[in-house]
C-alpha positions in Angstrom: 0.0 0.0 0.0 1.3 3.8 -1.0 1.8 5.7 2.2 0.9 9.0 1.9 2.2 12.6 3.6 0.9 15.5 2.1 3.2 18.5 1.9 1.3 21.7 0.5 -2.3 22.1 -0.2 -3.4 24.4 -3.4 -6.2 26.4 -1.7 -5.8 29.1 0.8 -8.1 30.0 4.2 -8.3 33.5 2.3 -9.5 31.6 -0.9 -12.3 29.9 1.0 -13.0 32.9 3.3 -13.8 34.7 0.0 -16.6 32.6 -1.1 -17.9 32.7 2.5 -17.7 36.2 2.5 -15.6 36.4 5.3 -13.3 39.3 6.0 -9.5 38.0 5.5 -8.8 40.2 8.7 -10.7 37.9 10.7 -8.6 34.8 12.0 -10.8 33.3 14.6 -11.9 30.5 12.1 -8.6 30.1 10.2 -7.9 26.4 12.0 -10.9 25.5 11.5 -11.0 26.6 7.8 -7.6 25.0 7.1 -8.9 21.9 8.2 -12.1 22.2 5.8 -9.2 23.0 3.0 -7.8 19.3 3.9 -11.4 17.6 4.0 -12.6 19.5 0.7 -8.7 18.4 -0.8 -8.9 14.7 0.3 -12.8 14.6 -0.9 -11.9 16.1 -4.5 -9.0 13.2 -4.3 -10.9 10.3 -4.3 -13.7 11.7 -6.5 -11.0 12.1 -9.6 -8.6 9.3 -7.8 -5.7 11.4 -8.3 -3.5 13.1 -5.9 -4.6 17.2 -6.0 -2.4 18.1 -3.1 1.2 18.2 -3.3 2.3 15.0 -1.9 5.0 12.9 -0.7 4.4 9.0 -1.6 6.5 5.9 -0.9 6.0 1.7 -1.8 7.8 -1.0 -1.2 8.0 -3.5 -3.8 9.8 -7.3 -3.8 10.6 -9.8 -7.0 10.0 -7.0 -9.4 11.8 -5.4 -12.4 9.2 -3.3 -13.6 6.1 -2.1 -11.6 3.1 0.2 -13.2 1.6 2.1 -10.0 -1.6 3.9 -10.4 -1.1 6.6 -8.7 -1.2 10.4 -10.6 -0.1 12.9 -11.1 3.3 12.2 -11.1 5.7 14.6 -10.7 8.8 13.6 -9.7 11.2 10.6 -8.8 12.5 11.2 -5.5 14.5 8.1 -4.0 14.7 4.7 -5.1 16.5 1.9 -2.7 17.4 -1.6 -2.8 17.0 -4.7 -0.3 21.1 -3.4 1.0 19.7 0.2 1.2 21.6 1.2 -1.8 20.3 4.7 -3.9 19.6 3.0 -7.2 17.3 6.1 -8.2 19.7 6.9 -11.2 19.7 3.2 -12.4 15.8 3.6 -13.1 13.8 4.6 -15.9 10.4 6.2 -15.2 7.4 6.6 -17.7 4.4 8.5 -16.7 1.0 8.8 -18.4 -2.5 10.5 -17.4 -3.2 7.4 -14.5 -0.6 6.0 -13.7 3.8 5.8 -13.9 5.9 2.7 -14.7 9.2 2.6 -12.9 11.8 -0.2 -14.4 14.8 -1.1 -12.4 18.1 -2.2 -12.7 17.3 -5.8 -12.0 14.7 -8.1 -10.1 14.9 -7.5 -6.5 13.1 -5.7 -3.7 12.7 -2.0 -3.9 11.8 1.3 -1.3 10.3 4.2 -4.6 9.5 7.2 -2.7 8.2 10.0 -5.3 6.0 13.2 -5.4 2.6 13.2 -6.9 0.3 16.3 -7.5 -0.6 19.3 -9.2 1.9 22.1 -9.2 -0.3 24.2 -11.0 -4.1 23.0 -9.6 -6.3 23.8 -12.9 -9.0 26.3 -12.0 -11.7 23.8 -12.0 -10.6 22.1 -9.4 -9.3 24.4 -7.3 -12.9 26.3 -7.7 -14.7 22.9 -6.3 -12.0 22.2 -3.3 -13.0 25.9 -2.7 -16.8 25.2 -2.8 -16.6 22.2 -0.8 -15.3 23.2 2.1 -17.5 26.6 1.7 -20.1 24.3 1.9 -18.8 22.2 4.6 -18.3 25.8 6.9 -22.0 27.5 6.3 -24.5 24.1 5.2 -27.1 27.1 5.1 -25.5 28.2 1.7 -24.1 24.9 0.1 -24.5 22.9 -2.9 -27.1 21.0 -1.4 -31.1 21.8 -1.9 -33.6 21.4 0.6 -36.9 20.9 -0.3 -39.8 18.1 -0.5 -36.1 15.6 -1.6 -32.6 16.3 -0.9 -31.1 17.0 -3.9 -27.3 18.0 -5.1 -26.9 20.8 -7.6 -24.3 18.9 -8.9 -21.9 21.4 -9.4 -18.9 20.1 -8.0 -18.9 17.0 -10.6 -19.4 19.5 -13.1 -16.3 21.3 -12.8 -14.3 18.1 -12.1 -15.8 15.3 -13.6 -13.2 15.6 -16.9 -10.0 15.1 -14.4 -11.4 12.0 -13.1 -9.3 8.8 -13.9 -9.8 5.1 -14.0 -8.3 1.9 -12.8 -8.9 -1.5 -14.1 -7.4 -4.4 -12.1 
């Protein structure tokens, strides 16, 4: 399994207090805003199954040469050991695509990849949803959701980021 850390979100408590209409001067709900950031982030993740945060990723792999790891986007290579705890990062050969990268090693053997996955530029579309999500996560009085005789979503958030959503096939 790919541990996770994340090291910078894309959206900012002054970001979110803007759609809340919040003055940026006030601070009393920053924590609490930041933390709404992270939900909205990690929400927006698993909807498009792709890392939106910047983050740092590591696997450990045995009896491989080659491995293909679903996990995008992929951005850079950051430490590759073997079974002795040898760097063998320069040894490997990386190819990334939309999904997914394939890593290819200098020979069959057990492996530590540690790499950083993420948007360095978040496109607008989803940095507007994370933005909208945890607006509507702070104030459920003005969210995406309608109350009436049925609960129903305006379906706004999968409209902005329904066309970064990727797919895995096992």
């Amino acid at each position: 399994m790919i541990e996770k850390t994340v090291t910078a979100y894309r959206v900012t408590e002054a970001e979110v207090k803007k759609q809340l209409n919040i003055e940026v001067e006030h601070v009393e709900d920053d924590g609490y805003i930041k933390t709404l950031i992270e939900a909205a982030t990690n929400y927006i993740s698993g909807y498009i199954c792709a890392d939106v945060a910047k983050t740092n990723c590591v696997l450990e792999v045995e009896d491989t040469e080659v491995k293909i790891i679903n996990n995008a986007p992929f951005l850079q290579l950051t430490k590759v050991t073997n079974s002795d705890n040898e760097d063998v990062t320069n040894d490997c050969k990386v190819h990334a695509t939309y999904s997914a990268f394939t890593i290819t090693f200098p020979e069959v053997g057990n492996y530590k990849i540690e790499w950083v996955s993420g948007y360095n530029n978040l496109p607008p579309a989803l940095k507007q949803a994370i933005i909208i999500k945890a607006a509507d996560l702070f104030d459920p009085e003005r969210s995406s959701v309608v109350i009436g005789t049925i609960v129903s979503q305006t379906h706004l958030i999968p409209g902005l980021i329904n066309q970064f959503v990727r797919s895995y096939w096992v």
